[in-house]
C-alpha positions as CSV (number, residue, x, y, z in Angstrom):
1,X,0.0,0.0,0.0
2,X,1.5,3.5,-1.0
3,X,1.4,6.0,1.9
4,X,0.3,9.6,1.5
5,X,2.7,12.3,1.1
6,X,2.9,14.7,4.1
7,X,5.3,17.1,5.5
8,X,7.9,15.1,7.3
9,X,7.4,15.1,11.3
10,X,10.7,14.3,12.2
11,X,10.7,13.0,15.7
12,X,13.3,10.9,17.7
13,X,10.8,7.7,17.6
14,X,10.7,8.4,13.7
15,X,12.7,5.4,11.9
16,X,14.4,6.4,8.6
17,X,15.2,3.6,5.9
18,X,18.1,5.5,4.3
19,X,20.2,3.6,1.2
20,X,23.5,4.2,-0.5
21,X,24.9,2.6,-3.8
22,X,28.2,2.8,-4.8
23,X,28.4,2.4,-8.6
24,X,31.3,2.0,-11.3
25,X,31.5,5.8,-12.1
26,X,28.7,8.2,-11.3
27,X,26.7,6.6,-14.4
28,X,27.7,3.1,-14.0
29,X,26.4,-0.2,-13.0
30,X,26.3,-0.6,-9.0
31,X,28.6,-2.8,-7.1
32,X,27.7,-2.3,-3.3
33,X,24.8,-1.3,-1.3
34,X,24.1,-0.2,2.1
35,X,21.0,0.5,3.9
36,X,20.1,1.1,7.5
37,X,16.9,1.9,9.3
38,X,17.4,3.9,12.5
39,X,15.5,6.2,14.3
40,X,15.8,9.8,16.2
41,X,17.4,8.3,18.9
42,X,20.4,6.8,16.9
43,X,19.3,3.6,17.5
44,X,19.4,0.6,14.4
45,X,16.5,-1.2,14.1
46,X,17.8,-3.1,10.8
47,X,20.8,-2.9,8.4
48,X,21.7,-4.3,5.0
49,X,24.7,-4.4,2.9
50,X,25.4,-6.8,-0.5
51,X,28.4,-6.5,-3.0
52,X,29.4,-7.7,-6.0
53,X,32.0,-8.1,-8.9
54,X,32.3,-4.5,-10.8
55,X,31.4,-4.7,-14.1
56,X,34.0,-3.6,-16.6
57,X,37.1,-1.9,-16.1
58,X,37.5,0.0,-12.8
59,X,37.3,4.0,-13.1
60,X,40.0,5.2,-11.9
61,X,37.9,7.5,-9.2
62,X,36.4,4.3,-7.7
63,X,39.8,2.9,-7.6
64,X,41.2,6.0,-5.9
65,X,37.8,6.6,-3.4
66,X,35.9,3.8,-3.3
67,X,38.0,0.5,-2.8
68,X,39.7,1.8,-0.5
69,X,36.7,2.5,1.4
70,X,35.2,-0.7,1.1
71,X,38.5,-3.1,0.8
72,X,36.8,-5.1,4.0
73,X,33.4,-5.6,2.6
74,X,33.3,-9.0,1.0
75,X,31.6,-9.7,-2.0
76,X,28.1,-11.1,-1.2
77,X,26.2,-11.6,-4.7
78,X,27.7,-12.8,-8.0
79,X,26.2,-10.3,-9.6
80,X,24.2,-7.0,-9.4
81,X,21.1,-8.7,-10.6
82,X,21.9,-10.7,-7.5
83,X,22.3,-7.5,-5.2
84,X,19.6,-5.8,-6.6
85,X,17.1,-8.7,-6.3
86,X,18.8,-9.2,-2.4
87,X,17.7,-5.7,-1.5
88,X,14.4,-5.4,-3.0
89,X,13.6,-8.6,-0.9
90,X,14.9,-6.4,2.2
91,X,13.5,-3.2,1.5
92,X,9.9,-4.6,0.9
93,X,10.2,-5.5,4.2
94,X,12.3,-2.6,6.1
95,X,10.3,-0.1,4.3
96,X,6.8,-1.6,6.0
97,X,8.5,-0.4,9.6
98,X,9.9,2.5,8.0
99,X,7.9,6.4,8.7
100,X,10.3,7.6,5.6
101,X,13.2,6.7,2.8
102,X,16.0,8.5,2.5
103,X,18.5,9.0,0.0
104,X,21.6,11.7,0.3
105,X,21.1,12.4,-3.2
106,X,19.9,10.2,-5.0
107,X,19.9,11.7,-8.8
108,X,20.6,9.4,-10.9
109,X,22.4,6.7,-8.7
110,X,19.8,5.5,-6.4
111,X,16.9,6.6,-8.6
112,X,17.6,4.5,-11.0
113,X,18.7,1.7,-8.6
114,X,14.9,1.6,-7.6
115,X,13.7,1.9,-11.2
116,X,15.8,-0.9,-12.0
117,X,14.4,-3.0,-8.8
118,X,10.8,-2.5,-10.1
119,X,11.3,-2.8,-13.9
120,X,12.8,-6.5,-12.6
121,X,9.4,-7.2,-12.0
122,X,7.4,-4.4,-12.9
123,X,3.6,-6.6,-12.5
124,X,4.6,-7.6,-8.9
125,X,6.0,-4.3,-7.8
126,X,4.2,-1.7,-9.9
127,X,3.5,0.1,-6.5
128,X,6.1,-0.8,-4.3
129,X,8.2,1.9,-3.9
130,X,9.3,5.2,-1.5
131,X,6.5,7.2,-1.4
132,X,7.7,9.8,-0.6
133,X,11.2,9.6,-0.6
134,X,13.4,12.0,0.9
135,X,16.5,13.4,-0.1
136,X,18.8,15.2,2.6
137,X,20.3,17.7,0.1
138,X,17.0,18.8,-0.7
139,X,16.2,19.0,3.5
140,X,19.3,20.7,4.4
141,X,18.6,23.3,1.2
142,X,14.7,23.4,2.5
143,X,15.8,24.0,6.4
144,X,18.6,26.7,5.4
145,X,21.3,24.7,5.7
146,X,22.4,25.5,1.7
147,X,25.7,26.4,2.2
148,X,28.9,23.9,2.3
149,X,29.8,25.3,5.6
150,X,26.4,24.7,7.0
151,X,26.4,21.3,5.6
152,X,29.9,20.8,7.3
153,X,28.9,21.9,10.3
154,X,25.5,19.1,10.3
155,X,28.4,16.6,8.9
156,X,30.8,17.2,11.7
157,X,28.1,17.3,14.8
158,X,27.2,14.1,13.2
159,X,30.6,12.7,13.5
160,X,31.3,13.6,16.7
161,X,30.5,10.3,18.5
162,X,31.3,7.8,15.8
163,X,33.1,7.1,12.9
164,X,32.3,7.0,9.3
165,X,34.6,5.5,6.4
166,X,33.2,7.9,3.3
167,X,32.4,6.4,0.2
168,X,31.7,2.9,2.1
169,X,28.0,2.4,1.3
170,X,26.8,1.4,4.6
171,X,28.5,4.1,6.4
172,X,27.5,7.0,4.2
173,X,23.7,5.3,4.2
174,X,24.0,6.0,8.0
175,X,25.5,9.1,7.9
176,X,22.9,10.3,5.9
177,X,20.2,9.2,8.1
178,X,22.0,11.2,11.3
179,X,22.1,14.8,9.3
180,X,18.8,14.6,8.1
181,X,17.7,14.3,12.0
182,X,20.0,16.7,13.2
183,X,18.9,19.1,10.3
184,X,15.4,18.5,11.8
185,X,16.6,19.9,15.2
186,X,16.3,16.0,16.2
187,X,19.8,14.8,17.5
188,X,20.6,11.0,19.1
């Protein structure tokens, strides 16, 4: 069932399924996912994470930013039919306990992530999908938070208690999740 569109009422018993995709340059085929669903108090209620081969050969940014990142995250899935099928099987469920989804900014990467997850099986899931789905930049811009020191700032008061590997999927998923309560004047 789709749920109604309403202003977000952020609160710290709100749970936030918020996703991240690491992909093979920014127009590429993904290769690792992570998702988390947490809520205003900082507290996980249920995490997911899949990765597979890259396809092709490795831009040389993901080489540089990404691997790194991610160098203890095994490969999960043969294939990213295989991680894409995993997390549609997840999020169907995580997204049922979920008040919103979240993405950090989610044109085109995870956009078309979901659009590929429905079009696998468009008849079964013609509905199933974020409605609506947030997207921090677009919260931070909305709450006056537009500039890259104010977005620092959120970043860094974010940080304070915990650490965050960027570009790993799972981490930046998470991350994401924390501003977008603390940008609602909600902190953990």
């Amino acid at each position: 069932m789709t749920k109604i569109a309403k202003t977000p009422n952020i609160t710290r018993d709100t749970k936030i399924l918020s996703f991240d995709l690491e992909t093979n340059n920014l127009h590429g085929t993904p290769f690792a996912i992570g998702a988390v669903v947490i809520d205003g108090h900082g507290k996980v209620h249920d995490t997911f994470t899949a990765r597979c081969p890259i396809i092709g050969e490795v831009d040389p940014w993901v080489q540089a930013n990404v691997l790194p990142a991610i160098k203890d995250m095994p490969e999960t899935h043969g294939s990213y039919a295989d991680i894409r099928e995993a997390f549609w099987r997840w999020y169907v469920s995580a997204e049922q306990s979920s008040d919103y989804v979240l993405v950090s900014n989610g044109y085109p990467v995870e956009y078309r992530f979901l659009i590929d997850c429905q079009e696998a099986n468009l008849d079964e899931r013609y509905w199933q999908h974020p409605f609506p789905i947030l997207d921090l930049t677009s919260i931070l811009i909305a709450k006056g938070h537009d500039s890259g020191l104010n977005k620092s700032q959120i970043r860094k008061n974010v940080r304070k208690d915990a650490s965050f590997s960027q570009h790993h999927p799972f981490d930046d998923a998470k991350l994401a999740a924390l501003m977008a309560f603390e940008a609602f004047g909600v902190r953990a």
